[in-house]
C-alpha positions in Angstrom: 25.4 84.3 8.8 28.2 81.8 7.4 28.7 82.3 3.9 27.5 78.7 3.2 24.3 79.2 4.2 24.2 82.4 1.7 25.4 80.2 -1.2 22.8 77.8 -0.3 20.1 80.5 -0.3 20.7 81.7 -4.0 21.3 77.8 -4.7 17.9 77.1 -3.6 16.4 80.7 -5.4 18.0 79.6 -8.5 16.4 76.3 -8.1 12.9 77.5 -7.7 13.3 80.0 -10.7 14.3 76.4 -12.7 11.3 75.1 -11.6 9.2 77.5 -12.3 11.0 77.5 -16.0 10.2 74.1 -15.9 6.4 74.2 -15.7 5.7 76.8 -18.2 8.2 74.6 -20.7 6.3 71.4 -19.1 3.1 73.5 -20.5 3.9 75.0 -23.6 3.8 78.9 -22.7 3.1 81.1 -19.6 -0.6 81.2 -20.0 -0.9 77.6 -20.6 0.8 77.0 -17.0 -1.1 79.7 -15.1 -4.4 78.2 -16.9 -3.7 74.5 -15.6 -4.6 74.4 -11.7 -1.3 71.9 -11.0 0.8 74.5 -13.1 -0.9 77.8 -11.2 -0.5 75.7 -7.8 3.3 75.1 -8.3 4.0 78.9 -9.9 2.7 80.9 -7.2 4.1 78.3 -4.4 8.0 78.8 -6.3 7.0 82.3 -6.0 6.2 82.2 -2.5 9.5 80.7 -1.3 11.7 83.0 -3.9 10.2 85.8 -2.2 10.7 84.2 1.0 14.1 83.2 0.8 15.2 86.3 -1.3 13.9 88.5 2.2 16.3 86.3 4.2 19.6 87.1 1.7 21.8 89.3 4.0 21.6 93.3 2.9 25.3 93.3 1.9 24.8 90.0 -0.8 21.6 92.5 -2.1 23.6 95.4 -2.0 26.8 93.8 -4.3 23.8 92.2 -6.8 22.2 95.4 -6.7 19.0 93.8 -5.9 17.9 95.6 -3.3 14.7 96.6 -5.5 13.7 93.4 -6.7 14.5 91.5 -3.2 11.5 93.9 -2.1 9.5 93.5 -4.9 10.0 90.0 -4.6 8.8 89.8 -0.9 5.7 91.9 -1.8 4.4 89.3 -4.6 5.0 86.6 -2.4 3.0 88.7 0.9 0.3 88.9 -2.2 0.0 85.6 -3.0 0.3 84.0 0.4 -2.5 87.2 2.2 -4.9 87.8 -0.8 -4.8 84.5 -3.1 -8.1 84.8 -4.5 -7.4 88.3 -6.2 -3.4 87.2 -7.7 -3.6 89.0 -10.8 -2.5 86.1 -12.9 -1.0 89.1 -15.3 1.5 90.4 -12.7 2.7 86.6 -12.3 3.0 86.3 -16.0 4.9 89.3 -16.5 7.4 88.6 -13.3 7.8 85.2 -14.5 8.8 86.8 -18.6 10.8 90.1 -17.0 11.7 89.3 -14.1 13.1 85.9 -13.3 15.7 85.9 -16.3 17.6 88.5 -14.9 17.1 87.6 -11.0 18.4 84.0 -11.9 21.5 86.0 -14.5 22.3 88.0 -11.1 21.9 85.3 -8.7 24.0 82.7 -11.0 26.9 85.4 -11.1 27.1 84.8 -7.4 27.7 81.4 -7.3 
């Protein structure tokens, strides 16, 4: 796979995570977006293609971002959300989106 199309990747995780940034600011807090259906809708959809994409990163980009945990984890929310969307534990989503996406995007961004 051409380097481009790994720049591109992160580019377009990076993106997601500042949408997803967007919508809880858009919302005033977290809970606020998770509570609002449009606001759930759009989390758990950036979530889904972060997951999505992050699986397709090559295993040498995870390996030098030292990622290879959170690429899984990643994948696993997203096989969550998209297999069994009627039990998302709004809680887990809340927590990834506080812990979790600072520090993906801070890694990810390093790449560029």
């Amino acid at each position: 796979m051409s380097k481009r199309t790994q720049q591109s990747r992160i580019a377009f995780i990076i993106e997601m995570i500042e949408n997803i940034e967007f919508i809880v600011q858009r919302h005033d807090g977290i809970v606020n977006a998770l509570e609002d259906i449009e606001g759930k809708m759009a989390i758990l959809m950036g979530l889904t293609q972060m997951g999505e994409t992050l699986n397709k990163l090559e295993s040498e980009t995870i390996a030098l971002l030292e990622m290879t945990e959170t690429q899984k984890g990643a994948y696993d929310i997203r096989n969550f959300i998209v297999h069994d969307y009627e039990g998302v534990d709004l809680y887990i989503v809340e927590e990834v989106i506080r812990e979790y996406l600072p520090l993906i995007k801070l890694k990810l961004e390093s790449k560029l």
